[in-house]
C-alpha positions as a Markdown table, in Angstrom:
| # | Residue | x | y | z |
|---|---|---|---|---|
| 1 | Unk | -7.8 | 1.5 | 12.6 |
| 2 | Unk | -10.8 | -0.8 | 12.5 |
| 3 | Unk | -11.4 | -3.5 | 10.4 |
| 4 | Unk | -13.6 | -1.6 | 7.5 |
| 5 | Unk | -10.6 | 1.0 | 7.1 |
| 6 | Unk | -8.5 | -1.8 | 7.0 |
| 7 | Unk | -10.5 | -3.4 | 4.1 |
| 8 | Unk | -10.8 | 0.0 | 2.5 |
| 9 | Unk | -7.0 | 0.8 | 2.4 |
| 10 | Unk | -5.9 | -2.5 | 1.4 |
| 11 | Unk | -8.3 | -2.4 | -1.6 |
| 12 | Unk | -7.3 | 0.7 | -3.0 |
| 13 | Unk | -3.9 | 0.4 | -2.2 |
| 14 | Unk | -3.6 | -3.0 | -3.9 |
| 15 | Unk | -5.2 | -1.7 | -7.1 |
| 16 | Unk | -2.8 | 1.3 | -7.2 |
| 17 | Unk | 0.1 | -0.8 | -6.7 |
| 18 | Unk | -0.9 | -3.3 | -8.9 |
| 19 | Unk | -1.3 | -0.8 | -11.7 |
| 20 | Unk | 1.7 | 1.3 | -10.9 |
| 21 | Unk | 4.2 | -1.5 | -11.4 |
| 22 | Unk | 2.5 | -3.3 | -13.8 |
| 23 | Unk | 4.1 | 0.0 | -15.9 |
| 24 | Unk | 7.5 | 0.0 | -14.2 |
| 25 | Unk | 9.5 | -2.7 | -16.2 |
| 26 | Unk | 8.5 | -6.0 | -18.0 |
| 27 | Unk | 9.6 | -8.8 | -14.6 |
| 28 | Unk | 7.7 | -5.9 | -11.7 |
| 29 | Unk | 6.7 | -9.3 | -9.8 |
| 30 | Unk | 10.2 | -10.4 | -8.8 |
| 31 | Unk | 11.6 | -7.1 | -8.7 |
| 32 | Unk | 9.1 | -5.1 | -7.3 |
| 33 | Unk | 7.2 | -7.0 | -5.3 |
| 34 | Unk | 8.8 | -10.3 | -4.3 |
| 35 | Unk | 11.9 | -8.6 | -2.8 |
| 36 | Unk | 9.7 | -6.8 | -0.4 |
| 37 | Unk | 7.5 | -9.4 | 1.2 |
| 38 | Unk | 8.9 | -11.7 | 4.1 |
| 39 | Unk | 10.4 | -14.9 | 3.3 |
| 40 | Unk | 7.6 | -16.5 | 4.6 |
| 41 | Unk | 5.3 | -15.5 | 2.2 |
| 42 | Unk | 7.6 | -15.0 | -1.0 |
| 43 | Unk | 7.6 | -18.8 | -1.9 |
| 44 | Unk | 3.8 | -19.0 | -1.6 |
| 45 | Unk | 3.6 | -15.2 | -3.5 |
| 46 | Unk | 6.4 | -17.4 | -6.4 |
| 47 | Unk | 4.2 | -20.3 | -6.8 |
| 48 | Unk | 1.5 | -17.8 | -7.4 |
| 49 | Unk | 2.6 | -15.3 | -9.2 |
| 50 | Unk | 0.6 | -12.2 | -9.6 |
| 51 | Unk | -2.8 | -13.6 | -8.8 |
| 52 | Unk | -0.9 | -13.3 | -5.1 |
| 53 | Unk | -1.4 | -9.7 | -5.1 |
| 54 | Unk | -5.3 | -9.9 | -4.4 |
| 55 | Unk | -4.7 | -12.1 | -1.5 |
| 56 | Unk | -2.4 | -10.0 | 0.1 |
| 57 | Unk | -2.9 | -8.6 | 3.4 |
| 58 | Unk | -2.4 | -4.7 | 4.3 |
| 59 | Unk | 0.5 | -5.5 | 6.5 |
| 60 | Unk | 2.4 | -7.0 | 2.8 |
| 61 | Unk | 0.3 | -4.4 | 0.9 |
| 62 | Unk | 2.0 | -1.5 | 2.9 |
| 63 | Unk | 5.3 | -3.1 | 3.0 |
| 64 | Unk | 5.6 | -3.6 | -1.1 |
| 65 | Unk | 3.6 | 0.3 | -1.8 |
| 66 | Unk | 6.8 | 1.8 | 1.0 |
| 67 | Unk | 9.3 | -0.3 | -0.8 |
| 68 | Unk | 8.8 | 1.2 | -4.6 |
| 69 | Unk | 7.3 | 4.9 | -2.9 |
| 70 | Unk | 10.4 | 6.9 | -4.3 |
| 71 | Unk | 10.2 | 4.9 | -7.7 |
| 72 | Unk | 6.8 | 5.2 | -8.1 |
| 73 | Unk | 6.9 | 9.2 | -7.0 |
| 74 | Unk | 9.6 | 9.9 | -9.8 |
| 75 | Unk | 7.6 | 8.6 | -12.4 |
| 76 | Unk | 5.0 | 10.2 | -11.5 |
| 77 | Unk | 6.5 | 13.6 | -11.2 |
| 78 | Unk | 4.9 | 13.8 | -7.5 |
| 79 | Unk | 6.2 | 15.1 | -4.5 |
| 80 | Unk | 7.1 | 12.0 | -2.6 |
| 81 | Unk | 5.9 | 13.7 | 1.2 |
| 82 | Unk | 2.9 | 11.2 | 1.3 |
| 83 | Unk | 5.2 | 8.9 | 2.5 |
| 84 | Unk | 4.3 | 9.6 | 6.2 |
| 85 | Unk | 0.5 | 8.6 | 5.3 |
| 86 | Unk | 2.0 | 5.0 | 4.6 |
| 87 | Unk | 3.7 | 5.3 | 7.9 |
| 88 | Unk | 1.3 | 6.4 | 9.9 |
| 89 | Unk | -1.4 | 3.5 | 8.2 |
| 90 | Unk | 1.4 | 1.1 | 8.9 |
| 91 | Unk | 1.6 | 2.3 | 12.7 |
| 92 | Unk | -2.5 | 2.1 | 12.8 |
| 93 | Unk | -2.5 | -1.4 | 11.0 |
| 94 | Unk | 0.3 | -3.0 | 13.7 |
| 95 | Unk | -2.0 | -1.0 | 16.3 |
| 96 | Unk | -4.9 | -3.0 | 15.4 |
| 97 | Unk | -3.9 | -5.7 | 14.3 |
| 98 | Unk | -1.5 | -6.6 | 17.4 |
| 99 | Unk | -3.7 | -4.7 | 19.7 |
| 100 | Unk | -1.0 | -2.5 | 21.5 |
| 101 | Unk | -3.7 | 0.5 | 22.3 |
| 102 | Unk | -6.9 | 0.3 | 22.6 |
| 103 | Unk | -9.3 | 1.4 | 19.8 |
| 104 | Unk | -9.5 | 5.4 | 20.7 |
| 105 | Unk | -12.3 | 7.4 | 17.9 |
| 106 | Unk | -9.8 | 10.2 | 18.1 |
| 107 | Unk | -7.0 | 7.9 | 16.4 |
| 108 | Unk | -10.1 | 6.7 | 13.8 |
| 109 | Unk | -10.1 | 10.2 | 12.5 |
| 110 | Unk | -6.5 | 10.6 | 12.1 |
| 111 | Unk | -6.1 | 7.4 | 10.2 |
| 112 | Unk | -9.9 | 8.2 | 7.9 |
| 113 | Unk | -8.0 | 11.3 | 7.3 |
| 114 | Unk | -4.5 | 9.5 | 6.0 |
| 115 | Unk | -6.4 | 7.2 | 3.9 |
| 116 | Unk | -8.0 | 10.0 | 2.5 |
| 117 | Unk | -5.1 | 12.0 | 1.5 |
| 118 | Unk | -3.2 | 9.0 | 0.1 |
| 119 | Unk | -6.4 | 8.3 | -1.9 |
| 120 | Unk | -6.5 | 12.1 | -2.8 |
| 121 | Unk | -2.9 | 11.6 | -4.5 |
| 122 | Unk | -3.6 | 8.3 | -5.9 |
| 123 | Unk | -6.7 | 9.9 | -7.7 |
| 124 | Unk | -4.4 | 12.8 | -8.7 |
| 125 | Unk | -1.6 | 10.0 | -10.3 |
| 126 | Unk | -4.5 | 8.0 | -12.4 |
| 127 | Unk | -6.1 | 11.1 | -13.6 |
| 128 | Unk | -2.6 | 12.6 | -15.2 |
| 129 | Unk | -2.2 | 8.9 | -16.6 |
| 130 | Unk | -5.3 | 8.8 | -18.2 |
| 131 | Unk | -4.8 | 12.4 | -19.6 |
């Protein structure tokens, strides 16, 4: 995964997330997303409160988007499969990030091609919401 897939994911995933729990229950923040982050970050994401969302990284981003997956499938009505895609941009984010493998164009095409299919589902979810 190289950096501008990194940004790329994180965006989109962050908006979806955002917008997804935001519709779960009235307190999401400390039941949705709080509980999933590491207790290093949760007092800084408490003091912030939402705003904390846009300054998360993709590492946290993933964590909290695995964390509610089933939830967020069931009220969607979706199959909850995708779930691998997060697993597999989780494995290419720690790849990256801790650099464990070096950066191999075959591996870029596989993790373009997760992104995509997560973003193919996330663009099927908004559209049946805004139906």
């Amino acid at each position: 995964m190289n950096m501008n897939l990194n940004l790329d994911a994180n965006s989109i995933l962050r908006s979806f997330l955002q917008s997804q729990l935001e519709d779960l229950e009235p307190n999401w923040w400390s039941s949705r997303v709080i509980s999933h982050l590491s207790y290093r970050n949760q007092d800084r994401a408490w003091k912030m409160g939402p705003s904390y969302l846009a300054m998360m990284d993709l590492s946290e981003t993933l964590k909290v988007l695995k964390g509610n997956w089933n939830t967020i499938c069931e009220w969607n009505l979706i199959d909850d499969r995708a779930y691998g895609l997060l697993c597999h941009l989780t494995f290419a984010r720690n790849a990256m990030a801790h650099a464990c493998c070096a950066p191999n164009p075959a591996y870029e095409s596989y993790d373009r091609m997760a992104l995509e299919i997560l973003v193919s589902i996330i663009d099927e979810i908004d559209a049946r919401n805004a139906a």
